[in-house]
C-alpha positions as CSV (number, residue, x, y, z in Angstrom):
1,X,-60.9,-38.1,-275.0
2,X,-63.2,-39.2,-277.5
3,X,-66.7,-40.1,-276.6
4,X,-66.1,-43.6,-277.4
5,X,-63.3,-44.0,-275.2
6,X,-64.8,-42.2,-272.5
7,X,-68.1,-44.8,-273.0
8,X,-65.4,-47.6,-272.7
9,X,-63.8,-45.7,-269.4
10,X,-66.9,-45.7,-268.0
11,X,-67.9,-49.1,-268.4
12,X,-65.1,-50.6,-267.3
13,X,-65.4,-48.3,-264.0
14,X,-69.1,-49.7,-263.3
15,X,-67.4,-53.3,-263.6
16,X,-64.9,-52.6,-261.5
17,X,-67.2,-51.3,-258.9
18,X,-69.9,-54.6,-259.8
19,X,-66.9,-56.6,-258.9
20,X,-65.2,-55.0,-256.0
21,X,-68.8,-54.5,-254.4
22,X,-69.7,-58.4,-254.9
23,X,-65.8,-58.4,-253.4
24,X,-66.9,-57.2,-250.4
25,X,-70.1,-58.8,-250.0
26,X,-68.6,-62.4,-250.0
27,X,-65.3,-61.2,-247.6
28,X,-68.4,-59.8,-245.4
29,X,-70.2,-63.3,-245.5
30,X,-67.5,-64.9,-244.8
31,X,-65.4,-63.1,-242.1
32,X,-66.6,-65.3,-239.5
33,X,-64.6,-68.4,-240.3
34,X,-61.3,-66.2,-240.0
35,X,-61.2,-67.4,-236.1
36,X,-63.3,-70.5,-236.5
37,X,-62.2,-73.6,-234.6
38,X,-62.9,-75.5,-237.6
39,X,-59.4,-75.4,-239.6
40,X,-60.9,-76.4,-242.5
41,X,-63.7,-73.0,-242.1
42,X,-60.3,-70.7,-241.3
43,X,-58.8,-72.0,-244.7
44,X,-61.9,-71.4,-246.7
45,X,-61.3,-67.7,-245.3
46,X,-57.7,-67.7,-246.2
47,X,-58.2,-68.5,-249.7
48,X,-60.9,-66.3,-250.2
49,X,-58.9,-63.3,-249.0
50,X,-55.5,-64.2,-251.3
51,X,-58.2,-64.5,-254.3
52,X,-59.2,-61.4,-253.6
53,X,-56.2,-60.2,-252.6
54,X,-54.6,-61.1,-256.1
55,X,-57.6,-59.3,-257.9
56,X,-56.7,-56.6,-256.2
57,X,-53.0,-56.6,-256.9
58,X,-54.7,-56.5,-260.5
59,X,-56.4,-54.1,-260.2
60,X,-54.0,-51.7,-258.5
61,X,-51.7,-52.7,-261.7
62,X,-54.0,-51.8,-264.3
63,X,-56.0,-48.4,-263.0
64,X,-54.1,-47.8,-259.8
65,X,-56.1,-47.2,-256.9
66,X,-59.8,-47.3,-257.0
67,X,-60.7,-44.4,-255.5
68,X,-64.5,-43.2,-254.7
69,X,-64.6,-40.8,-257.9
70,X,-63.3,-43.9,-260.1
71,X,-66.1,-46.6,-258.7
72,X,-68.3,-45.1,-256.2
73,X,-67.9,-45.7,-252.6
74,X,-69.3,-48.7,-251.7
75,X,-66.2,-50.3,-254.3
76,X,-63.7,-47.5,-253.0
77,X,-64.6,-48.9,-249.5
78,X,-64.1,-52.4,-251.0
79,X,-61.1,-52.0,-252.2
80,X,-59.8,-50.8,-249.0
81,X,-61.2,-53.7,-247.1
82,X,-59.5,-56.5,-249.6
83,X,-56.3,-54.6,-249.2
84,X,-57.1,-54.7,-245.3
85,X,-57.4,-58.4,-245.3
86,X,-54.8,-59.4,-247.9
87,X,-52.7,-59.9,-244.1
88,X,-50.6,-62.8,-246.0
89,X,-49.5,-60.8,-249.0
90,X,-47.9,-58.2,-247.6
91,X,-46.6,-57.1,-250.9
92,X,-50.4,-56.2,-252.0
93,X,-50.6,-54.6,-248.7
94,X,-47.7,-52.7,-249.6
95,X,-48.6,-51.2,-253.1
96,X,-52.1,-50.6,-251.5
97,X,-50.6,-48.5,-248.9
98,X,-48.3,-46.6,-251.8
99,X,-51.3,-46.0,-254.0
100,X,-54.0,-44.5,-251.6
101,X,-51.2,-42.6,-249.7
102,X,-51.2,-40.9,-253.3
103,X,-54.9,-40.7,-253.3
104,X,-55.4,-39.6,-250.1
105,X,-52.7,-36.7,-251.4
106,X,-55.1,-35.9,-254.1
107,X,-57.9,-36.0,-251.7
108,X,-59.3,-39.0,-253.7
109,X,-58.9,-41.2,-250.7
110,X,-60.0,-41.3,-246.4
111,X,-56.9,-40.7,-244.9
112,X,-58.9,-42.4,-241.8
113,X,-59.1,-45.8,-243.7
114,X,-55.1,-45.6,-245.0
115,X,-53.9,-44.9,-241.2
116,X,-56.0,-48.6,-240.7
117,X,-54.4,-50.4,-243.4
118,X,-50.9,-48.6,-242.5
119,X,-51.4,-49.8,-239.3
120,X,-52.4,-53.4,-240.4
121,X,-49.2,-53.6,-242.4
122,X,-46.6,-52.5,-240.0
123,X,-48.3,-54.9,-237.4
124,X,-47.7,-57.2,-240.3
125,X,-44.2,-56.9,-240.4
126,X,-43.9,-56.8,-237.1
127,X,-43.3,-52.8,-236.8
128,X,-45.2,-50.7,-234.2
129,X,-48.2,-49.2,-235.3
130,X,-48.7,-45.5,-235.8
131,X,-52.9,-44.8,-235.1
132,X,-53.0,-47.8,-232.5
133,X,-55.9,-49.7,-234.8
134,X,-54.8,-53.1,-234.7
135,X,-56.1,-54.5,-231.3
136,X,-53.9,-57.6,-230.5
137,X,-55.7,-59.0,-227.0
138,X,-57.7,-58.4,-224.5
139,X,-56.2,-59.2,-221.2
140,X,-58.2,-58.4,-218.0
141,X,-61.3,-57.3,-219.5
142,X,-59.4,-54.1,-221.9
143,X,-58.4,-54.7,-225.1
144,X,-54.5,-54.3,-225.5
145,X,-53.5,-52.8,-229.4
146,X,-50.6,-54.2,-230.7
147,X,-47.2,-52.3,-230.1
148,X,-47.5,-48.6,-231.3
149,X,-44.5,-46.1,-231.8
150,X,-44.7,-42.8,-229.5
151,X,-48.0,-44.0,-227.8
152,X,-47.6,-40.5,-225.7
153,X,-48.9,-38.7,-229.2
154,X,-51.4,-41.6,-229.9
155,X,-54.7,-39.6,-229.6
156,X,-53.0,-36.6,-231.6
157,X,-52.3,-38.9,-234.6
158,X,-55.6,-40.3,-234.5
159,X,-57.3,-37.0,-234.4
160,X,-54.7,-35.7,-237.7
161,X,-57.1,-38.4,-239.4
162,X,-60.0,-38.4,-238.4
163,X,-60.1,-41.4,-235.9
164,X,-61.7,-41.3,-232.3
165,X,-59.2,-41.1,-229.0
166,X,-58.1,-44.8,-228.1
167,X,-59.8,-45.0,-225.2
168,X,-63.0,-44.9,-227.1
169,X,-62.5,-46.8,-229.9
170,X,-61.3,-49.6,-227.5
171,X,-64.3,-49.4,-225.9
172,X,-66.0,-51.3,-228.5
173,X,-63.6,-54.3,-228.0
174,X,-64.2,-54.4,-224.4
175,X,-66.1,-57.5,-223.4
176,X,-69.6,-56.5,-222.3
């Protein structure tokens, strides 16, 4: 690779990580009106998240996944979360789900955050979940996860990568 090219690699990799940073900044600022009473607030959130979701797609298409050693990871951690709340293009969440499972293969990618977005996609297409992530209710004060396949081996999956035992990440849901 010639200097010049590896000049233009690079800047397009500090744009890409401008972009997906300022990605997550406004999907952060505006997460709130995703269970607003206010219709009009929960489409504000729904368009922001299938812009965002089709930059992704983009972006997926045109450097693959942007892993931490690509853009840094505050944009790595970005991209994850666009992917995580592109819940009504389930074909983003898909090639997502390809791409970092390759990353995560090449150690270029938390396997913790693709067991999430795994999770948010089966839950998606109405599978059960394999980590137990996706938290669906909370009925009598706990929080209930969505359906989860072999929930006798749940705390053994999570612990394969890198995710606390159920019982304490529910915790957090728990009304207080």
């Amino acid at each position: 690779m010639t200097a010049a090219e590896r000049d233009r690699t690079e800047t397009q990799a500090n744009a890409l990580s401008v972009e997906l940073t300022a990605m997550m900044a406004e999907d952060n600022t505006a997460a709130r009106l995703a269970h607003s009473p206010d219709l009009a607030e929960q489409a504000v959130w729904r368009r922001l998240t299938a812009r965002h979701g089709d930059r992704l797609s983009e972006i997926m298409a045109e450097h693959g996944w942007p892993t931490e050693r690509t853009v840094g990871a505050d944009a790595a951690r970005a991209a994850w979360l666009v992917a995580q709340h592109a819940d009504r293009q389930l074909e983003v969440q898909r090639r997502a789900v390809q791409l970092m499972a390759e990353a995560v293969a090449d150690g270029a990618a938390s396997a913790r955050d693709l067991a999430f977005l795994q999770d948010r996609l089966a839950v998606n297409e109405g599978r059960p979940q394999r980590y137990g992530t996706q938290i669906g209710a909370v009925a009598d004060g706990r929080p209930v996860p969505w359906p989860c396949e072999d929930p006798e081996r749940l705390d053994e999956r999570r612990a394969q990568v890198g995710i606390e035992p159920f019982d304490q990440y529910t915790a957090r849901f728990a009304p207080r």
